[in-house]
C-alpha positions as CSV (number, residue, x, y, z in Angstrom):
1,X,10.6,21.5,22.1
2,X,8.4,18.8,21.6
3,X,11.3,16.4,19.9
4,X,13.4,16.5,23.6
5,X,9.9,15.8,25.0
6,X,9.4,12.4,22.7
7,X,13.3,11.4,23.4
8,X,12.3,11.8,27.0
9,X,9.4,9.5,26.9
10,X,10.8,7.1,24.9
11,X,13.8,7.5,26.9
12,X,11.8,6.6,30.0
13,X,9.8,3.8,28.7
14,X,12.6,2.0,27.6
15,X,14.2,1.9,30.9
16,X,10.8,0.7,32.9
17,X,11.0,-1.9,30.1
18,X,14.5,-2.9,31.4
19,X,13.8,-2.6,34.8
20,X,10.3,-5.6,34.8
21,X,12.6,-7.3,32.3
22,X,15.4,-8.0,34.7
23,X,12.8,-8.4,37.8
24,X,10.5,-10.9,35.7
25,X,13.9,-12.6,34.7
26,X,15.1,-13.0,38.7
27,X,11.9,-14.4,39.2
28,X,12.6,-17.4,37.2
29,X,16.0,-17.8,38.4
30,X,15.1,-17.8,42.5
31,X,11.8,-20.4,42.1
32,X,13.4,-23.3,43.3
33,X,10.4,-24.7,45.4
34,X,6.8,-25.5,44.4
35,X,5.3,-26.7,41.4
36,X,7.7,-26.5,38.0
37,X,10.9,-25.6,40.3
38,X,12.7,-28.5,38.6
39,X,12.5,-27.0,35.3
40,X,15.0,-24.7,33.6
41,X,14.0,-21.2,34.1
42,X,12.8,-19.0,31.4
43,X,14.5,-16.1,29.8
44,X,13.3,-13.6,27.3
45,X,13.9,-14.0,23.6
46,X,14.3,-10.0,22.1
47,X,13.4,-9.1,18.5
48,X,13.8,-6.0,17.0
49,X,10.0,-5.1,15.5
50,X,9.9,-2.2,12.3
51,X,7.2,-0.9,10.9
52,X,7.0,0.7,7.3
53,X,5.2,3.4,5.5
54,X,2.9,2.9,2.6
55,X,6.3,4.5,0.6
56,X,8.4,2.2,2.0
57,X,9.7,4.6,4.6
58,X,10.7,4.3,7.6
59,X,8.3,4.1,10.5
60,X,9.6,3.1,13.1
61,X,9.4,0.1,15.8
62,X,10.6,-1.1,19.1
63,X,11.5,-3.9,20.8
64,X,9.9,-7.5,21.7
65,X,11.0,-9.3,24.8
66,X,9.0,-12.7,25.3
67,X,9.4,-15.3,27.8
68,X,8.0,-18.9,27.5
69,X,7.4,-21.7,29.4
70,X,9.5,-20.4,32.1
71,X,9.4,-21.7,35.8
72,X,7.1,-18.7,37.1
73,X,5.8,-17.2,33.7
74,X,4.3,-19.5,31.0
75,X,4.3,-16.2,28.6
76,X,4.9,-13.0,29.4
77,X,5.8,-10.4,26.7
78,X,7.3,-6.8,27.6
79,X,7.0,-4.7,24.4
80,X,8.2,-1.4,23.7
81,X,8.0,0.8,20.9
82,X,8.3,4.6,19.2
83,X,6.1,5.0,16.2
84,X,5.5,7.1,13.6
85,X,3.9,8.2,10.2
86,X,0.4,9.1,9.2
87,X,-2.8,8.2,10.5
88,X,-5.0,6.5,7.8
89,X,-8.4,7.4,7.8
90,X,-9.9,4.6,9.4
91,X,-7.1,5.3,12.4
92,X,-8.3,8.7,12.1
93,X,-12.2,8.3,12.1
94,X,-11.3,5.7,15.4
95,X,-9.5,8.5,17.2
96,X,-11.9,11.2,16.6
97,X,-14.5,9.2,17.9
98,X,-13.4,9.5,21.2
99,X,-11.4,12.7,20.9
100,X,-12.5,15.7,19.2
101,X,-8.5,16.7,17.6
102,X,-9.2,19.6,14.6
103,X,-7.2,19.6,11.6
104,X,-6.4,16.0,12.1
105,X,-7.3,15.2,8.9
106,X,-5.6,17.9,7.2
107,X,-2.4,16.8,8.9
108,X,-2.8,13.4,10.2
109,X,0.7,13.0,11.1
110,X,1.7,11.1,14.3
111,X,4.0,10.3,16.7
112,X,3.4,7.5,19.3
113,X,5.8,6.1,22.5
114,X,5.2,3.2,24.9
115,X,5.6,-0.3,26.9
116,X,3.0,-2.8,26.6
117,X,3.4,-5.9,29.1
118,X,0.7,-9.1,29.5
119,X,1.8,-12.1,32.1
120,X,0.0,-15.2,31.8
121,X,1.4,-17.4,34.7
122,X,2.3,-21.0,35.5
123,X,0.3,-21.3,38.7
124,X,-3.0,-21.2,38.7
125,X,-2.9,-19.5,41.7
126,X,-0.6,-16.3,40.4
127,X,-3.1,-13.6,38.8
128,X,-2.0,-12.5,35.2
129,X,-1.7,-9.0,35.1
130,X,-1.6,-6.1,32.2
131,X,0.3,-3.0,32.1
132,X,1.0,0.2,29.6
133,X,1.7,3.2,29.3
134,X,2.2,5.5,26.4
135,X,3.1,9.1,24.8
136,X,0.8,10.0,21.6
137,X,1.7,13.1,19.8
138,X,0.3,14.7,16.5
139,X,0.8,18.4,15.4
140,X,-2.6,19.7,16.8
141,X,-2.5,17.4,20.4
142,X,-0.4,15.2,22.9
143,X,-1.5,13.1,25.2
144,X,-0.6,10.1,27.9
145,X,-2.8,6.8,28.5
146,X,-2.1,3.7,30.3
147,X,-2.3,1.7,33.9
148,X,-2.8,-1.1,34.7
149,X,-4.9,-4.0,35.7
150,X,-5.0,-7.7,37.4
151,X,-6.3,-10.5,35.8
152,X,-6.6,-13.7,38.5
153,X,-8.4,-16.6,37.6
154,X,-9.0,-17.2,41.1
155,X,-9.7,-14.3,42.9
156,X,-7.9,-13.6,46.5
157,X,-9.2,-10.4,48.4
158,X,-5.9,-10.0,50.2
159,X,-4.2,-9.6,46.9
160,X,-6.6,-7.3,44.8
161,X,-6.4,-4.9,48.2
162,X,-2.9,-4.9,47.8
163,X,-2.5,-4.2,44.0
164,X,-4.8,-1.2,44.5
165,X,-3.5,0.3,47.6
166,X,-0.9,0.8,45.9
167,X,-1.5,2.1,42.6
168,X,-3.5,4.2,44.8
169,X,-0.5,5.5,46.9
170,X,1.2,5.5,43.3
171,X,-2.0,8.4,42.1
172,X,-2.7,10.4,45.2
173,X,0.6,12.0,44.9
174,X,-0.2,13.8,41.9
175,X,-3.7,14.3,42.1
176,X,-6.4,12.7,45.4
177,X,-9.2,12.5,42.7
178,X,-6.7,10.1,39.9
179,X,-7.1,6.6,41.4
180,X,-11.1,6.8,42.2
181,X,-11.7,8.6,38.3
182,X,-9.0,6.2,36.8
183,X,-10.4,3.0,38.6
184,X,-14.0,3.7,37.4
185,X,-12.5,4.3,34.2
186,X,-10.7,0.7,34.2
187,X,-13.8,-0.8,35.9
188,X,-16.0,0.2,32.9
189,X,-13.3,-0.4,30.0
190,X,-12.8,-3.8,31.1
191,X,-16.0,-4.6,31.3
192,X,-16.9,-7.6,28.8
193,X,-20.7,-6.5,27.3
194,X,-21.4,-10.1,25.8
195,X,-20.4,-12.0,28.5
196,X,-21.8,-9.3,30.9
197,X,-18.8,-9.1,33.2
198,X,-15.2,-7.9,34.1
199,X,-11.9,-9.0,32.4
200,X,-10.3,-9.5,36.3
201,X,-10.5,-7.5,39.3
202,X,-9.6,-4.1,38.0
203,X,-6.8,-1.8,38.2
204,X,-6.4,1.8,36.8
205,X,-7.3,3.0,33.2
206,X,-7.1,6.1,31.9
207,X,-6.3,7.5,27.9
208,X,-6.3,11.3,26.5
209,X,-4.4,12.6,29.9
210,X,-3.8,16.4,29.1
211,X,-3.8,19.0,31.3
212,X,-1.7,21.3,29.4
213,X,1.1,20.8,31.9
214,X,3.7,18.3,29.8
215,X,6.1,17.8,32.6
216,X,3.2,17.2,35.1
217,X,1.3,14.8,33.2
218,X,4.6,12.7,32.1
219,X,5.8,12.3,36.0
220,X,2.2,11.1,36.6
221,X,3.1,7.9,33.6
222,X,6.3,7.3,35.2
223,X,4.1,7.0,38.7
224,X,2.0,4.7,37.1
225,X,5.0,2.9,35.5
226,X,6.7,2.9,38.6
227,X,3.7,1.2,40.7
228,X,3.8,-2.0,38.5
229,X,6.6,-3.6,40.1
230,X,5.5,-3.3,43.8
231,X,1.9,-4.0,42.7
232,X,2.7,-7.3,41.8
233,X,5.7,-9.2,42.0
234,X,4.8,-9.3,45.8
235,X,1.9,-11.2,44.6
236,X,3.5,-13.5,42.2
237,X,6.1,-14.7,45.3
238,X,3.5,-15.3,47.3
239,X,1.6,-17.7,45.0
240,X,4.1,-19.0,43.0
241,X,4.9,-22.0,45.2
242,X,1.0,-22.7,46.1
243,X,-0.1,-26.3,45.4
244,X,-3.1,-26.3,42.8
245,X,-5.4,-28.8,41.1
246,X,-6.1,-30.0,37.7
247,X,-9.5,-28.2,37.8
248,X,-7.7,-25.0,39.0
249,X,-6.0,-25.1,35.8
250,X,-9.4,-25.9,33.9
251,X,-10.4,-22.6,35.7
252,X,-7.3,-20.8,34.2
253,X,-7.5,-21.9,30.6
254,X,-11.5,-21.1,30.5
255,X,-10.2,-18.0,32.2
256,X,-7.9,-16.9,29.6
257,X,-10.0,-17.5,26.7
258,X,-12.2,-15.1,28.5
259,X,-9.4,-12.6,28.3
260,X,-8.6,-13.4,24.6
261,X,-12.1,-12.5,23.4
262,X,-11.9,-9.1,25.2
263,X,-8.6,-8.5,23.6
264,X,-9.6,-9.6,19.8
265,X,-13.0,-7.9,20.1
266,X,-12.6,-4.9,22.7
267,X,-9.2,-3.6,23.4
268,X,-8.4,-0.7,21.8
269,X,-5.1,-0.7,21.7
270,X,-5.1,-3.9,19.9
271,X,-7.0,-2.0,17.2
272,X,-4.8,1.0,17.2
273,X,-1.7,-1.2,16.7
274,X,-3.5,-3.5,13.1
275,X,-4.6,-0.2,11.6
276,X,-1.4,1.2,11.9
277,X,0.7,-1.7,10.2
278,X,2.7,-2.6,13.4
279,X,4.3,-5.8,13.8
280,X,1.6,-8.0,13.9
281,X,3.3,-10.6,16.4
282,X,3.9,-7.3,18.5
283,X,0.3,-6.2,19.0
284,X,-1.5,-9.8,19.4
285,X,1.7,-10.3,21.6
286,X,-1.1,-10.2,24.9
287,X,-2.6,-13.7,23.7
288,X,-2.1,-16.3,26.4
289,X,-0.2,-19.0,24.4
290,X,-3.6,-22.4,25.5
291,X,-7.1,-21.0,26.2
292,X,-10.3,-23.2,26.3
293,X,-14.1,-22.3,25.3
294,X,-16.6,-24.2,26.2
């Protein structure tokens, strides 16, 4: 049963992958005012990723998609992938420390499904943003994880309202108490301890989603999947002609080096994806391409 179920995630991932793909790419095409309009727009550049067991076997992989130094987006990857193998036992002492699975390392098999996408923008003005959602699957437990969060470097009210209304309208659906739990969830994940603040302005987070009910729990990813593309392109058009400074864009470089550290140091699925030899350009795919530290 479980092999339709993976198909069907993978399945499903794939296509949200399409879907921002082509939305991120009609972007670029349809700026022709504002800052960088003269420019050609950007387009993605795909590359198959593979991943290899210590034997030599196969282990899966995905697909890349990156866009730079486009009119709208100065990088923006959209990765998707469908995993596989066996957990080493650093991967496994990780897991369990967060997630009691027995028999894990008896049978440390895996199986592992998802889309991974980080926007860094052009225009100071238009918030970077980071989505995901995933499948994970071993012989003993399955679970879902993702959401999503915004990343401005200069903060707008209006705009953080909006992305969370509607990843809120995205969550009541399936459950009233999933947006407050999953936003308190972000709000303390994204939390940076040694700079004692928050990545951006929050979003959803949530990781080990069982509730024994496969079909329930997938149709709330595809929710979540489904509330990226209303939660934020609205925002990107409506900044993506603003006029901006030179020390707005000091305020986005300092900005993103902020969100580099949390990646390198914090993000766990960062971690997830060196431990289990995945394409290394994949994973530290999320790092904006300048940063400044001061």
């Amino acid at each position: 049963m479980f092999d339709d179920r993976k198909a069907t995630a993978a399945a499903w991932f794939r296509h949200l992958r399409d879907e921002i793909v082509a939305s991120f790419e009609a972007l670029e095409q349809s700026h022709t005012e504002g800052p960088f309009a003269d420019e050609a727009p950007g387009s993605f550049e795909v590359t198959e990723t593979s991943r290899t067991s210590d034997d030599g076997s196969d282990a899966g992989g995905g697909l890349m998609s990156v866009m730079r130094g486009g009119r709208v987006f100065e990088k923006v990857g959209v990765n998707v992938s469908t995993v596989y193998g066996t957990l080493q036992e650093r991967a496994q002492k990780a897991m369990a420390a967060r997630k009691d699975i027995p028999g894990i390392s008896d049978d440390p098999r895996f199986w592992a499904s998802g889309i991974s996408l980080v926007a860094h923008m052009r225009n100071p003005m238009a918030p970077a943003v980071h989505m995901n959602t995933r499948m994970f699957w071993t012989p003993h437990a399955w679970w879902f994880g993702g959401g999503s969060d915004l990343n401005p470097c200069i903060e707008f009210a209006e705009d953080t309202a909006h992305f969370h209304d509607t990843l809120r309208a995205h969550c009541e659906p399936h459950d009233v108490s999933f947006y407050p739990r999953y936003k308190a969830w972000a709000d303390e994940y994204f939390y940076i301890p040694h700079r004692k603040r928050a990545r951006g302005v929050g979003g959803i987070f949530y990781d080990d989603h069982c509730s024994g009910d496969w079909d329930k729990d997938f149709a709330f990813t595809q929710d979540v999947g489904r509330a990226f593309l209303p939660a934020y392109v609205p925002l990107v058009e409506k900044h993506r002609t603003d006029a901006f400074t030179e020390d707005d864009r000091e305020t986005q470089l300092r900005h993103r080096g902020l969100y580099a550290e949390y990646n390198l140091v914090y993000d766990r699925g960062t971690k997830f994806g060196l431990e289990t030899g995945h394409d290394p350009d994949a994973v530290l795919m999320s790092l904006p391409p300048i940063a400044k530290w001061y």
